[in-house]
C-alpha positions as CSV (number, residue, x, y, z in Angstrom):
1,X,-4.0,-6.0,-23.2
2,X,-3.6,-4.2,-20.3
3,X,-3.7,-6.1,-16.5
4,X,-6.8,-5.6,-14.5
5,X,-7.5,-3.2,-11.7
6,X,-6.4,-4.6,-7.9
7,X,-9.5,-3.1,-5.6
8,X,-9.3,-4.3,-2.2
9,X,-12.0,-3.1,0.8
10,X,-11.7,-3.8,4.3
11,X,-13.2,-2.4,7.4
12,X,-11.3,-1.3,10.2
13,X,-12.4,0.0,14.1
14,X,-10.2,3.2,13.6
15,X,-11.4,6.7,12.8
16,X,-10.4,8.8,9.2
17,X,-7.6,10.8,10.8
18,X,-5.9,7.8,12.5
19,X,-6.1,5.6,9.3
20,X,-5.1,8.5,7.3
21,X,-2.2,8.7,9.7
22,X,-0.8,4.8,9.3
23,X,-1.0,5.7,5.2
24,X,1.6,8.9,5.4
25,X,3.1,9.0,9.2
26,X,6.6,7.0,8.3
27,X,6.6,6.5,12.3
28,X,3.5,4.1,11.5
29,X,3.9,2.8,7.9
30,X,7.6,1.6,9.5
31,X,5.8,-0.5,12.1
32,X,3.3,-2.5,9.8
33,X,4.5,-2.3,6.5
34,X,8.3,-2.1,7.3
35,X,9.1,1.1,5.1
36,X,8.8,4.5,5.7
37,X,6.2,6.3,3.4
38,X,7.6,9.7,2.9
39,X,6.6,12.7,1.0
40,X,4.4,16.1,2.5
41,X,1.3,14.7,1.0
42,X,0.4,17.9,-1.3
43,X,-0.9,17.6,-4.9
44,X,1.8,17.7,-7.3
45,X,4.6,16.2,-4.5
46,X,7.1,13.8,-4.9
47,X,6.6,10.6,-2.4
48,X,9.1,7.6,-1.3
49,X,8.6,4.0,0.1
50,X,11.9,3.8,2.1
51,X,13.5,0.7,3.4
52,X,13.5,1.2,7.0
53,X,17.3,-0.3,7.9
54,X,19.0,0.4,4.7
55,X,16.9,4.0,3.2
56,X,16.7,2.5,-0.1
57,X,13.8,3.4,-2.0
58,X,11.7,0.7,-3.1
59,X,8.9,2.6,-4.6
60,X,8.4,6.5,-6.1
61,X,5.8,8.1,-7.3
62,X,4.3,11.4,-7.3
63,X,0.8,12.7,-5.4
64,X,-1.6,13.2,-7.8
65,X,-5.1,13.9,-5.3
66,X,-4.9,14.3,-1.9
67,X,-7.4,15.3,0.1
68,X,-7.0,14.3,4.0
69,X,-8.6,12.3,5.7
70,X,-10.4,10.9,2.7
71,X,-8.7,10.4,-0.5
72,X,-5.0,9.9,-1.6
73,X,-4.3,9.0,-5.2
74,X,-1.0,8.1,-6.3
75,X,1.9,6.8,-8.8
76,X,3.4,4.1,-8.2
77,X,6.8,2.4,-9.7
78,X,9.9,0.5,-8.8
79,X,12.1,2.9,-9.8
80,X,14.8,0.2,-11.5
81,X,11.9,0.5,-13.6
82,X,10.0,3.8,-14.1
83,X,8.2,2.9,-17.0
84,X,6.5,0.1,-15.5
85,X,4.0,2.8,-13.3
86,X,0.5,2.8,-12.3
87,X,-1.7,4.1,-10.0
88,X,-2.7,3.5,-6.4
89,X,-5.9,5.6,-4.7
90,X,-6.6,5.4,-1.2
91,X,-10.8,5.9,-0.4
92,X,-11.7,6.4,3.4
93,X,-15.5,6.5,4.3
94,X,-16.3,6.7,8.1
95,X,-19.0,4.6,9.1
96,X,-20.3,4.6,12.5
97,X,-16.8,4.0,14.7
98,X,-15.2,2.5,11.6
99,X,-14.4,2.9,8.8
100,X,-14.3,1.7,5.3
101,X,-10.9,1.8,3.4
102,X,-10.8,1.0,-0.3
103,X,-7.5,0.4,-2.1
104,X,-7.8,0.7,-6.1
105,X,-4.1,-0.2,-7.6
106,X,-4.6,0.0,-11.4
107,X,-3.3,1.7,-14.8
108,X,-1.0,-0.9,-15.0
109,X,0.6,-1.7,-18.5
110,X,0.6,-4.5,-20.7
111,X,3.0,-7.2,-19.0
112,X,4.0,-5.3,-15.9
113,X,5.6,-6.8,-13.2
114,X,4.5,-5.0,-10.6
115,X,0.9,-6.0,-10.8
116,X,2.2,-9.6,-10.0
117,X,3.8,-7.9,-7.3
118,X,1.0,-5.6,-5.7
119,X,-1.4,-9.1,-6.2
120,X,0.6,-10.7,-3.0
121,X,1.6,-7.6,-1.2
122,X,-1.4,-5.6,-0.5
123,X,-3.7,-8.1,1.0
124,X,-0.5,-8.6,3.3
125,X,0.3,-5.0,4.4
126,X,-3.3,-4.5,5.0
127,X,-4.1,-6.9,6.8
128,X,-1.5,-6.1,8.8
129,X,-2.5,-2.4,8.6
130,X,-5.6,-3.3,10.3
131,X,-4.2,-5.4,12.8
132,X,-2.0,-2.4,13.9
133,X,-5.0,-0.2,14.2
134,X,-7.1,-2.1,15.9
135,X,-5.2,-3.8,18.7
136,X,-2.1,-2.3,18.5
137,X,0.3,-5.3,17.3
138,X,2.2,-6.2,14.4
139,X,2.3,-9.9,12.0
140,X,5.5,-11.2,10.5
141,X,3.9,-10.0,7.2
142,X,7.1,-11.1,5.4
143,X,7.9,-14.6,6.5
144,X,6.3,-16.4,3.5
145,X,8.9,-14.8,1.6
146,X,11.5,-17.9,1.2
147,X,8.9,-20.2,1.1
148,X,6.7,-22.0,-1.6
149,X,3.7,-19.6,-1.0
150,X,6.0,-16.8,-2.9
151,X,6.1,-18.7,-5.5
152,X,3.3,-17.5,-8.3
153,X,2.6,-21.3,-9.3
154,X,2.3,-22.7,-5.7
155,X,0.8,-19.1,-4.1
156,X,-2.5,-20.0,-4.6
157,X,-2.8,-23.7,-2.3
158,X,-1.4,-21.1,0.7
């Protein structure tokens, strides 16, 4: 059995271009999400989620759909771990001065570890994306890591 689809919708007071801009600018990703997202956005490109002190990459894929400032649909994988891939796509509808951003992360394999890992970190980074848009500041995004919230069996009373 395969793990279920992630699909996560917010709404943010930003415009297509400028949300399109915090997904693939590094000079933005490296403000709310901590890493730098790297990678010329074409179809058929390599991309990178790079540590921002250290340069290691934490994630790899390659672009599989990109088509600005609307849809980016991606691989994802740790990759310590290649194998374990799946799929993230990016959906950006504009409505009235907002817009709507859906994040589908899916494809995963039977007993992946990175779904477990995507389940905790996407509602974090954007949430934090939208803070960043909207009023131009930044959460601690990361300081439940340590504690008993990162912890699968205790995750869900935080």
């Amino acid at each position: 059995m395969t793990n279920p689809d992630f699909i996560y919708t917010t709404y943010i007071k930003t415009t297509p271009g400028k949300l399109w801009a915090a997904i693939t600018n590094p000079e933005f990703t490296r403000q709310y999400w901590g890493h730098d997202n790297v990678s010329d956005w074409k179809k058929g490109s390599k991309w990178q989620h790079v540590s921002g002190d250290d340069k290691h990459v934490k994630i790899a894929g390659q672009v599989l759909e990109s088509v600005p400032p609307k849809r980016l649909v991606l691989t994802w994988a740790d990759p310590a771990d290649a194998a374990d891939d799946s799929r993230v796509t990016f959906e950006i509808d504009a409505l009235e001065d907002m817009v709507r951003l859906n994040v589908i992360h899916g494809g995963f394999k039977a007993g992946s570890k990175m779904a477990g890992k995507v389940a905790m970190g996407w509602p974090l980074v954007l949430s934090n994306m939208k803070s960043f848009l909207e009023n131009g500041k930044v959460m601690n995004i990361w300081a439940w890591k340590g504690t008993d919230c990162a912890k699968p069996a205790k995750a869900a009373a935080c």
